[in-house]
DRENRO-569849 format. One line per field, with one value per residue (C-alpha): residue number from 1; chain; x, y, z. Coordinates in steps of 0.25 Angstrom, whole numbers, padded with zeros to 4 digits. Example, Ala and Ser with C-alpha at 12.3 -4.5 7.8 and 13.67 -1.06 7.14 Angstrom:
residues 2
n = (1/2)
chain = (A/A)
xx = (0049/0055)
yy = (-0018/-0004)
zz = (0031/0029)
end
This chain:
residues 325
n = (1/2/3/4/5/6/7/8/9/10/11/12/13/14/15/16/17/18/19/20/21/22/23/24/25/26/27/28/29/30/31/32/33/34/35/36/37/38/39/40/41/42/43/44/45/46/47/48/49/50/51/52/53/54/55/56/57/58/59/60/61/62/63/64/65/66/67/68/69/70/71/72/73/74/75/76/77/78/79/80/81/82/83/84/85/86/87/88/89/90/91/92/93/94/95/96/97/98/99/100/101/102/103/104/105/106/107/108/109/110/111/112/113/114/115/116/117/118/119/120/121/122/123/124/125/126/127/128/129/130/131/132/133/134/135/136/137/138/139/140/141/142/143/144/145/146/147/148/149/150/151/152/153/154/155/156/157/158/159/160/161/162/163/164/165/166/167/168/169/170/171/172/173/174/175/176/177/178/179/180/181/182/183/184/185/186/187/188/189/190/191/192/193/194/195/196/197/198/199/200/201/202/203/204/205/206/207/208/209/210/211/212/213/214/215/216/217/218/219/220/221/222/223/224/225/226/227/228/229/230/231/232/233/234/235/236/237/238/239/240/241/242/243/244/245/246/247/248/249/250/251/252/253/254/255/256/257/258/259/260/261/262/263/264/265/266/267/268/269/270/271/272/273/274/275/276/277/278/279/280/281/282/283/284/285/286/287/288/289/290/291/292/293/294/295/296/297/298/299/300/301/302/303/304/305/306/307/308/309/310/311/312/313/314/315/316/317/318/319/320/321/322/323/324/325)
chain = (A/A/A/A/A/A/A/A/A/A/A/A/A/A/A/A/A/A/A/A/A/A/A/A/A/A/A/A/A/A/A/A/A/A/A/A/A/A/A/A/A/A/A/A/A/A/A/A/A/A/A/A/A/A/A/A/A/A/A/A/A/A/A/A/A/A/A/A/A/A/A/A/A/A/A/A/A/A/A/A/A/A/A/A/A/A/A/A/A/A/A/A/A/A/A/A/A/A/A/A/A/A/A/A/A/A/A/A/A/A/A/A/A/A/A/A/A/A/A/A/A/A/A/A/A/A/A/A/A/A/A/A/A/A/A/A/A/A/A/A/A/A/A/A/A/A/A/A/A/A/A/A/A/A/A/A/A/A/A/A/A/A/A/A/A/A/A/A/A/A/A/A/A/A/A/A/A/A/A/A/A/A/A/A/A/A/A/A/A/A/A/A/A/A/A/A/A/A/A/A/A/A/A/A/A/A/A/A/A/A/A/A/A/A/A/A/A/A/A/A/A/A/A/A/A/A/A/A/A/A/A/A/A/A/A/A/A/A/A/A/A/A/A/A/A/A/A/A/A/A/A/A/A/A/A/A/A/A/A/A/A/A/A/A/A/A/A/A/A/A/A/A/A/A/A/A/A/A/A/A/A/A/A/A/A/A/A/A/A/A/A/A/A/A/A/A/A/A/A/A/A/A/A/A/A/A/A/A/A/A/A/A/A/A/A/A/A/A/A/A/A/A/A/A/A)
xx = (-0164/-0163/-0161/-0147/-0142/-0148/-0143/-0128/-0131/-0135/-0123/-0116/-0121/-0120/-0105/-0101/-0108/-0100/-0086/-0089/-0092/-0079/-0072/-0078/-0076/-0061/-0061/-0063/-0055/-0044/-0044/-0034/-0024/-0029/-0018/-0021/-0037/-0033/-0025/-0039/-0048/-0038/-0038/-0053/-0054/-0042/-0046/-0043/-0031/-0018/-0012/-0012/0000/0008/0002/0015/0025/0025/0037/0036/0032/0040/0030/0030/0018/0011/0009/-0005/-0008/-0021/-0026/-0037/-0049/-0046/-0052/-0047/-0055/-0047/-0035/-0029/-0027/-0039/-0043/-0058/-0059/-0053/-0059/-0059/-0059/-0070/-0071/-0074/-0072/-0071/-0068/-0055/-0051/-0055/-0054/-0054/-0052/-0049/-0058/-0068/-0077/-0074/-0080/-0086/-0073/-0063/-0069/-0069/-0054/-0049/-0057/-0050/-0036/-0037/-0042/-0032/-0021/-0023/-0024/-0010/-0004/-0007/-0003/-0002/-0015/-0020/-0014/-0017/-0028/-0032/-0047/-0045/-0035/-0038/-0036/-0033/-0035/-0028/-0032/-0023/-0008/-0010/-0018/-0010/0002/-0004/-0011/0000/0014/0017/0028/0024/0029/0019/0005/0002/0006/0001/0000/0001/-0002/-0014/-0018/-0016/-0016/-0015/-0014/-0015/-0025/-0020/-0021/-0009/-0019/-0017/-0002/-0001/-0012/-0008/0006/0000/-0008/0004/0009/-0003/-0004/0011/0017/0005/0007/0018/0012/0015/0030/0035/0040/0054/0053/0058/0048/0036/0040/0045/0030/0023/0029/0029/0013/0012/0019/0011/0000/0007/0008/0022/0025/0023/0034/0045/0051/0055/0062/0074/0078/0075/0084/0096/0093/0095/0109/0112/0109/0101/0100/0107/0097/0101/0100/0089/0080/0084/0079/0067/0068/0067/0069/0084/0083/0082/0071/0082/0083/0070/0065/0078/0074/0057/0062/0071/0059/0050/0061/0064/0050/0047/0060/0052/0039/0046/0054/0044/0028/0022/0022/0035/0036/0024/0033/0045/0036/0030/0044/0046/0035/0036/0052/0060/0073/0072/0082/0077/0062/0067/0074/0063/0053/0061/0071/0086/0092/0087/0093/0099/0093/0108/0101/0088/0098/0104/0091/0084/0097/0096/0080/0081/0093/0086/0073/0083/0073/0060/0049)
yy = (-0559/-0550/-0535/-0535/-0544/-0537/-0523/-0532/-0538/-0525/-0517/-0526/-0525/-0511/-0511/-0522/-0512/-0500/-0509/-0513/-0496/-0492/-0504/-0499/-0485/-0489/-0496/-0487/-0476/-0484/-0488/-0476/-0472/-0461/-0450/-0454/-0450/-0439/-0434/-0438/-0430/-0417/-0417/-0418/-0407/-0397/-0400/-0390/-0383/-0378/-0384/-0397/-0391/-0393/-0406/-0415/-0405/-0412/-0405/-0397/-0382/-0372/-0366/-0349/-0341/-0338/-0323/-0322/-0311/-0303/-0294/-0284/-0291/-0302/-0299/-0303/-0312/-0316/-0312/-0324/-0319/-0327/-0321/-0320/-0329/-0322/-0320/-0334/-0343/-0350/-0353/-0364/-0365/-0379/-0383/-0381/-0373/-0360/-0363/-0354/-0359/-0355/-0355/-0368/-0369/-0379/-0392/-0402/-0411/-0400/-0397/-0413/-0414/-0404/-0409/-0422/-0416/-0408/-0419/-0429/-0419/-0414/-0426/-0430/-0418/-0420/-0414/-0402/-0400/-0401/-0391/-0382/-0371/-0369/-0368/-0367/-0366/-0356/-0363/-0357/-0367/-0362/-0367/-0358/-0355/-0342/-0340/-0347/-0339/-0328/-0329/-0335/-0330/-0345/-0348/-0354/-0369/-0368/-0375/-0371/-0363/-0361/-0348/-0356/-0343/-0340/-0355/-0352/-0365/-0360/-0370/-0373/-0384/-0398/-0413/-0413/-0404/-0413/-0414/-0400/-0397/-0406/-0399/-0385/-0391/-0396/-0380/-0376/-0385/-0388/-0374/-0369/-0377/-0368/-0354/-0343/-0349/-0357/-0372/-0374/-0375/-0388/-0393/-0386/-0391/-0405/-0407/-0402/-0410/-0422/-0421/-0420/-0432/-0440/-0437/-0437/-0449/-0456/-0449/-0436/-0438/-0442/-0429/-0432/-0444/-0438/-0428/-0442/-0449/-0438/-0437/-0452/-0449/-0438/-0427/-0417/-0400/-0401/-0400/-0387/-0381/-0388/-0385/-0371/-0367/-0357/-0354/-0361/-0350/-0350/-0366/-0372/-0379/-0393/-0388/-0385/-0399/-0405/-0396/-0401/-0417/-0415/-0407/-0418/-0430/-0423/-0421/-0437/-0440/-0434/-0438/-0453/-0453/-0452/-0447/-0435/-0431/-0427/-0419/-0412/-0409/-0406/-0396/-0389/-0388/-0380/-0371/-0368/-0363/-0373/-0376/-0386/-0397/-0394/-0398/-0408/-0415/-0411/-0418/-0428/-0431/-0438/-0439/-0426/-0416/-0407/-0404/-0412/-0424/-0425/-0423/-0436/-0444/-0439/-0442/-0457/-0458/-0452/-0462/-0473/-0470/-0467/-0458/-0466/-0459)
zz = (0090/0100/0101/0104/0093/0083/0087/0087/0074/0068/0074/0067/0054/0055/0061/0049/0038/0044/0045/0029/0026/0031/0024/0012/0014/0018/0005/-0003/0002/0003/-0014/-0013/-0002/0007/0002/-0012/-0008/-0003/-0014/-0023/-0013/-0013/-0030/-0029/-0018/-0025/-0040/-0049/-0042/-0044/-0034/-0040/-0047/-0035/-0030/-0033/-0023/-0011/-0006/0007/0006/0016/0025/0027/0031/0019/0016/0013/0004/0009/-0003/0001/-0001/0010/0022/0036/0043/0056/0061/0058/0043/0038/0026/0020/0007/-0005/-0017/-0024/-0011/-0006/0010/0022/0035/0041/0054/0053/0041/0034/0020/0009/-0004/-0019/-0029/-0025/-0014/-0001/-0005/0008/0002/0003/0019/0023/0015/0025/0038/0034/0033/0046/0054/0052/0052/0065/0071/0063/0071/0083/0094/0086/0081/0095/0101/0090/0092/0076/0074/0060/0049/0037/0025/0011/-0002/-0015/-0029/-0037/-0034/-0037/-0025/-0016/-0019/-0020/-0005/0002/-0005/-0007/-0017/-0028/-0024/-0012/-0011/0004/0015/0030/0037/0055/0061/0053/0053/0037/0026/0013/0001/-0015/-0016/-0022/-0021/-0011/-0002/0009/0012/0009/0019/0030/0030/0030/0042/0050/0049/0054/0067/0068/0066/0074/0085/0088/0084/0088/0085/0073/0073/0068/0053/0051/0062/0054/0041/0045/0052/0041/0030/0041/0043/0026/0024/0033/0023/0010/0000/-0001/-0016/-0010/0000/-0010/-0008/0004/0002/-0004/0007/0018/0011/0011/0027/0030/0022/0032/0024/0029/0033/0047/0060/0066/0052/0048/0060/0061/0046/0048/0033/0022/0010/0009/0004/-0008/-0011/-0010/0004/0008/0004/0013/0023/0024/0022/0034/0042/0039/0041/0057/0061/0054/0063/0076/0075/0073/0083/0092/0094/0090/0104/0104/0094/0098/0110/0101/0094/0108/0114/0101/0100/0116/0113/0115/0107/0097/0103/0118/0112/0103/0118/0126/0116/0111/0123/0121/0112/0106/0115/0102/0088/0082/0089/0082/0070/0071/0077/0063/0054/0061/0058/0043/0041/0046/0037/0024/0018/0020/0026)
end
């Protein structure tokens, strides 16, 4: 046999060998569906917090800069508000995050967890991310609720909260870590996109909670079912109310819901409709000034020409899907 063929017949074996350890490997991960492995992989990673109280409240969180409290024996490290570690938190710096953390060190695991997050994310918000110019997010993990509260003024219902100028994540640590995460993420690439302005609310909110639900388990989005179903029966917060809401204090918590489902349900009508593209270009209008139907047409084109036609052109897709995601 000559030298040829038995390099062939040994790449071979070796090829085959390679082929049957990924079909294992693939085997093996797959005896649970991914999001279920994750959600295993976070409860080992954030055993022993409080913030497994709160791991069954899936429903949307308002956003508001949190007002970080800075007692005296903090000490300013950047001007970007980056705080030393206080007493009590460990600290990390991975490639793309500063982490400082309550009460337990940073494990290997925790470090790979968050590369993994952040590398698929980024490429899930596209072109966003690419454009952005963030070296690094500052990230702030909370085992108690006390602290959390206590450092970012938080209400009591909250398990996180982002800080866009400051490139800020602060969050209690749980087994829904991931979907929590991922929508603090999206404020931090989306809403920076269009720093130093802010989007639209309904725009920040409606992508955020678009992005979370791409990741999140069919039980964990049964909250949304209800308030689908009453849009594709025509009832729904009227479009020039609805878009101009900067504020969502004055609502009751019935209304707030309404309000996230039909952010999320308009930004799921205009990344169907068509790509991505053009609502990157949708988004761009916006951040360089541009009214909001005058984007929404130059983006969009016909028939789109005023905010009363996306109305009805999302009142005939939410109809058509009759509360079905």
């Amino acid at each position: 046999m000559d030298v040829t063929k038995r390099i062939n017949i040994l790449a071979f074996v070796l090829l085959t060998s390679l082929m049957g350890l990924i079909c294992y490997e693939n085997f093996v991960s797959n005896k649970l569906p991914k999001q279920e492995q994750e959600q295993e992989l976070s409860a080992e990673i954030f055993k022993g917090s409080e913030g497994e109280e709160f791991v069954n409240e899936q429903m949307p969180q308002h956003q508001e800069t949190p007002q970080v409290k800075m007692p005296k024996k903090f000490t300013i490290v950047n001007k970007q508000t980056w705080m030393a570690p206080p007493e009590g938190f460990f600290s990390a710096l991975t490639h793309n995050y500063l982490v400082y953390r309550e009460g337990r060190e940073i494990p290997q695991n925790l470090r790979d967890y968050l590369a993994d997050i952040h590398g698929n994310f980024v490429l899930d918000v596209i072109p966003f991310s690419v454009v952005s110019d963030f070296k690094r997010i500052f990230l702030m993990l909370f085992r108690t609720k006390e602290s959390y509260s206590e450092y970012t003024s938080r209400p009591s219902w909250s398990v996180a909260s982002t800080d866009v100028s400051a490139q800020s994540i602060f969050i209690l640590e749980n087994s829904n870590f991931k979907t929590n995460f991922i929508h603090e993420l999206t404020h931090i690439y989306f809403d920076g996109f269009f720093l130093p302005k802010e989007p639209p609310l309904w725009m920040s909110e409606g992508f955020a909670v678009y992005v979370q639900t791409q990741k999140q388990k069919q039980k964990d989005k049964k909250w949304l079912i209800p308030y689908l179903k009453k849009f594709s029966e025509g009832k729904y917060i009227a479009f020039e109310e609805f878009i101009n809401v900067k504020d969502l204090q004055n609502y009751s918590q019935e209304d707030v819901l309404l309000w996230y489902a039909q952010a999320f349900s308009v930004i799921d009508y205009l990344l169907s409709s068509k790509t991505r593209d053009e609502f990157y270009q949708f988004s761009k209008y916006i951040k360089d000034g541009m009214p909001i139907s005058r984007s929404l047409y130059r983006a969009y084109g016909m028939p789109f020409n005023k905010i009363s036609s996306l109305e009805y052109a999302w009142q005939s897709y939410v109809h058509n899907k009759k509360g079905a995601f």
